[in-house]
C-alpha positions in Angstrom: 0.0 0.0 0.0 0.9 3.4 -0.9 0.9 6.0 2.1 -1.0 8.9 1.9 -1.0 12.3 4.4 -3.9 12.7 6.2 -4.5 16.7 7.6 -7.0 17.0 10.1 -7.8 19.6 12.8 -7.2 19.4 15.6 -10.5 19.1 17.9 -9.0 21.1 21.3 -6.4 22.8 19.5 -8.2 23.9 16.0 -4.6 23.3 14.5 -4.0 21.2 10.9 -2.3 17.7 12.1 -1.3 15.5 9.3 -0.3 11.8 9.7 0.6 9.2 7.1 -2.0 6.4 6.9 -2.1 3.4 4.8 -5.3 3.5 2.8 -7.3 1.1 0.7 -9.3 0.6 -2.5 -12.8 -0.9 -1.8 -15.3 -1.2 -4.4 -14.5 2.5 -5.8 -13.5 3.9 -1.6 -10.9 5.8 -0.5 -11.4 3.8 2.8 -8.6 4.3 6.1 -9.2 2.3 9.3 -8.4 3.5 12.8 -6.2 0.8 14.0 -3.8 2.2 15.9 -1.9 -0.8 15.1 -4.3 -2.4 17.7 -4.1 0.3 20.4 -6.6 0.7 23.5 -7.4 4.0 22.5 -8.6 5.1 19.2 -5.6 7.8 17.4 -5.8 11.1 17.4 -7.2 12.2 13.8 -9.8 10.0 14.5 -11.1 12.4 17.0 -10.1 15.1 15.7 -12.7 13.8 12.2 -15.6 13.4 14.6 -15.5 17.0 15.4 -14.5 18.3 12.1 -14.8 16.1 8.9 -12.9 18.1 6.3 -9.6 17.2 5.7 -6.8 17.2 3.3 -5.6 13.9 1.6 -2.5 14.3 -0.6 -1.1 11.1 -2.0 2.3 10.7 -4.1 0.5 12.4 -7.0 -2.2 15.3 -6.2 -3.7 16.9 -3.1 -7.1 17.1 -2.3 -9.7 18.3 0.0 -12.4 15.2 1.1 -14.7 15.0 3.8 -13.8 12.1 6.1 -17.1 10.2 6.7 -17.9 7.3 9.7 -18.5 4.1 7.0 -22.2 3.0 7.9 -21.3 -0.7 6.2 -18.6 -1.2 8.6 -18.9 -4.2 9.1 -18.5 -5.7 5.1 -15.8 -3.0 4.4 -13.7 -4.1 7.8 -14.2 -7.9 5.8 -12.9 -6.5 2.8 -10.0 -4.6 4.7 -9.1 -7.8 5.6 -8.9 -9.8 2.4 -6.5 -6.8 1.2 -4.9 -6.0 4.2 -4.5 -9.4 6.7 -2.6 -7.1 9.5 -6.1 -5.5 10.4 -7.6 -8.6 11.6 -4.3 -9.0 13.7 -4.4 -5.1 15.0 -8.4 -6.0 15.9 -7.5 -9.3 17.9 -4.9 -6.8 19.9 -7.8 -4.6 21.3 -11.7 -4.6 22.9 -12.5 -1.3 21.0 -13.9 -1.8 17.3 -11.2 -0.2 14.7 -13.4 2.0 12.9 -13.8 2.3 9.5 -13.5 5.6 8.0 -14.6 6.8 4.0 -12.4 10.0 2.7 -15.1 11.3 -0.2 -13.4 13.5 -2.4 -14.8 17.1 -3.1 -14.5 17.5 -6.6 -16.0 20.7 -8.9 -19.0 18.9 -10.3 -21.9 19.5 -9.3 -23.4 17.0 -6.6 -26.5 17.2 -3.8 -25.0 19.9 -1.7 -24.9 22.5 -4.5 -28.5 21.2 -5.5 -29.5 22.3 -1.8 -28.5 25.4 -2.5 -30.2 25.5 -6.1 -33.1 24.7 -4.6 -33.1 27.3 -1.6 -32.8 29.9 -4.2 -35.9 29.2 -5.7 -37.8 29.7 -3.1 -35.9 32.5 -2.2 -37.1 34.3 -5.4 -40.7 33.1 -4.5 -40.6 34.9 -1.3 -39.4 38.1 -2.7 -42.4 37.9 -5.5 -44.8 36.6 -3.1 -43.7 39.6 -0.8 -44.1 41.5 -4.0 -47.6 40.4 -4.4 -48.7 41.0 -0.6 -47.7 45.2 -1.5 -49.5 45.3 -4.8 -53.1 44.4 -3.2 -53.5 41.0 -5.3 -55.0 38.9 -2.5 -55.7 36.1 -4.8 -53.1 35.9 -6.2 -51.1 36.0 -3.7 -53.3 33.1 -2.1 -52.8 30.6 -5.1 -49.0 31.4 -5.0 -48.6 31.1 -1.5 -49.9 27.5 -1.5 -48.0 26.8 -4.1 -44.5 28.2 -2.1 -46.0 26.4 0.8 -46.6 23.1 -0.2 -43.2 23.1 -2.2 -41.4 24.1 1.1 -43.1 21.1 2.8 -42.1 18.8 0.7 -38.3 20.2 0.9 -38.2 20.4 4.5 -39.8 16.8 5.0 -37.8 15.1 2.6 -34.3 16.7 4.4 -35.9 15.0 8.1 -36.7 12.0 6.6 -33.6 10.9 4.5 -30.8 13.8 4.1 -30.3 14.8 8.0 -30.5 11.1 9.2 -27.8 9.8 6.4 -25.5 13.0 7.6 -25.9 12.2 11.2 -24.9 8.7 10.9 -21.4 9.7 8.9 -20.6 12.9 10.4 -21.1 13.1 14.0 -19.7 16.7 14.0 -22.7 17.6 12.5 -25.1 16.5 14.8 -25.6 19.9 17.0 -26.6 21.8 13.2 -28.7 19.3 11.9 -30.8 19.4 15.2 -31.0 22.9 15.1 -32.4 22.9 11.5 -34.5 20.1 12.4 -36.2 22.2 15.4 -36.4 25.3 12.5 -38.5 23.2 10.0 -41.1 23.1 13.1 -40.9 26.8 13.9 -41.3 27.3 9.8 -44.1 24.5 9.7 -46.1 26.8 12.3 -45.6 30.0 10.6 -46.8 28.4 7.5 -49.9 27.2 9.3 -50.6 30.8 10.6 -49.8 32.3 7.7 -52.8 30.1 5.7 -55.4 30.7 8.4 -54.8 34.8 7.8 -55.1 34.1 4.2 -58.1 31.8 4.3 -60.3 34.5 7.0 -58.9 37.1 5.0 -57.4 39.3 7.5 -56.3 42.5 7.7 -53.5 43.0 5.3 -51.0 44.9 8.0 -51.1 41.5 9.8 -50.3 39.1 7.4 -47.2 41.1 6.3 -45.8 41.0 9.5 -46.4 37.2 9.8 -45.1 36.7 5.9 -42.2 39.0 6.8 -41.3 36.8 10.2 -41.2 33.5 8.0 -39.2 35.2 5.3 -36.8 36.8 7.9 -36.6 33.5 9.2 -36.1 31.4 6.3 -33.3 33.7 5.1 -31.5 32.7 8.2 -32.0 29.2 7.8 -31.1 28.7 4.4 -27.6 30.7 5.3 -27.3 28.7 8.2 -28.3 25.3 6.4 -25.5 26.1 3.3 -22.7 27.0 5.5 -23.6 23.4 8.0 -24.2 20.9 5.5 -23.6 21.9 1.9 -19.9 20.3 2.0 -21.1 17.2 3.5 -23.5 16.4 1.2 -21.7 17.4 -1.9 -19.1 14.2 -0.8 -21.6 11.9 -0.4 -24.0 11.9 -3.3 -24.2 13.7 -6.6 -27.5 16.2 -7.5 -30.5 14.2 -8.7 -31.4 14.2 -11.9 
């Protein structure tokens, strides 16, 4: 096996650490396991991963930034490890702790879920601002139509990121878990806004209210989407590409 450098920060220290580690090929995987050679304790850029996931791999060739992800097959890639690699299964008999298995996904510039996240938040950013646009002209129905049109699709959004994108983050990148709850308890806040926001609409209430209630969910939405990019749009642009 080839080394490569591995350049993590550190998790007390916020410094860049790099450390040579012997890496494998599995099944198109840029895979690294934290063995420690068989150690009690796991090493120290395996912490340091769990807190922050982007790193820097640079091989004999190139140099690269990746996002260093916990492998949720562990099990059949630590098999796999071993048919390559017989000395894992040796550093693993050495120790109680389970060598984890780690997957370095390579940014690359293509264009992948992350940057689709981001395609897709500015959309409804630009229905906001025409819906807002709508509220000021006096075009109440309108603005009703579009409204449960923005509201539905923001539904949909928010539901399908608690259902399958935070979960699938959560399990690789532990560092993420403090921002994925906080966006998960947003999506409620935003789910009762919308609610309120549909019962002005449908008793048709006095406009002055129902700008201020549009204006809080827009304020609020602007924030999250920010928020949202900066958190998770790395993460997700290592693990999958954009559909479609």
């Amino acid at each position: 096996m080839s080394l490569i450098m591995l350049t993590t920060t550190g998790a007390r220290t916020g410094r860049n650490h790099r450390v040579p580690l012997g890496p494998l090929h599995i099944d198109g995987r840029l895979v690294v396991i934290a063995s420690a050679m068989g150690s009690p304790k796991h090493p120290a850029w395996y912490h340091n991963i769990r807190h922050n996931p982007l790193v820097t791999v640079e091989t004999d060739t190139e140099k690269f930034e990746a996002m260093a992800a916990i492998a949720p097959d562990r099990d059949s890639l630590f098999a796999k490890a071993v048919e390559l690699a017989p000395g894992f299964a040796d550093y693993q008999a050495r120790t109680t702790r389970l060598l984890p298995v780690v997957v370095l996904h390579r940014l690359d510039r293509v264009r992948r879920m992350g940057d689709w996240i981001v395609e897709v938040h500015d959309w409804l950013r630009t229905e906001l601002r025409d819906l807002r646009a709508q509220l000021d002209s006096g075009e109440p129905v309108h603005f009703s139509k579009r409204c449960l049109g923005f509201c539905s699709a923001l539904t949909r959004h928010h539901t399908g990121e608690d259902a399958a994108i935070f979960p699938m983050l959560a399990v690789q990148f532990p560092a993420l878990a403090p921002a994925l709850t906080k966006l998960g308890d947003e999506h409620v806040v935003v789910a009762r806004l919308q609610e309120e926001i549909q019962r002005l609409v449908d008793e048709e209430t006095e406009p002055a209210r129902l700008r201020t209630e549009f204006d809080r969910l827009a304020s609020l939405l602007d924030t999250h989407f920010a928020y949202e990019e900066a958190a998770i749009v790395k993460a997700l642009n290592a693990l999958a590409p954009a559909p479609g």
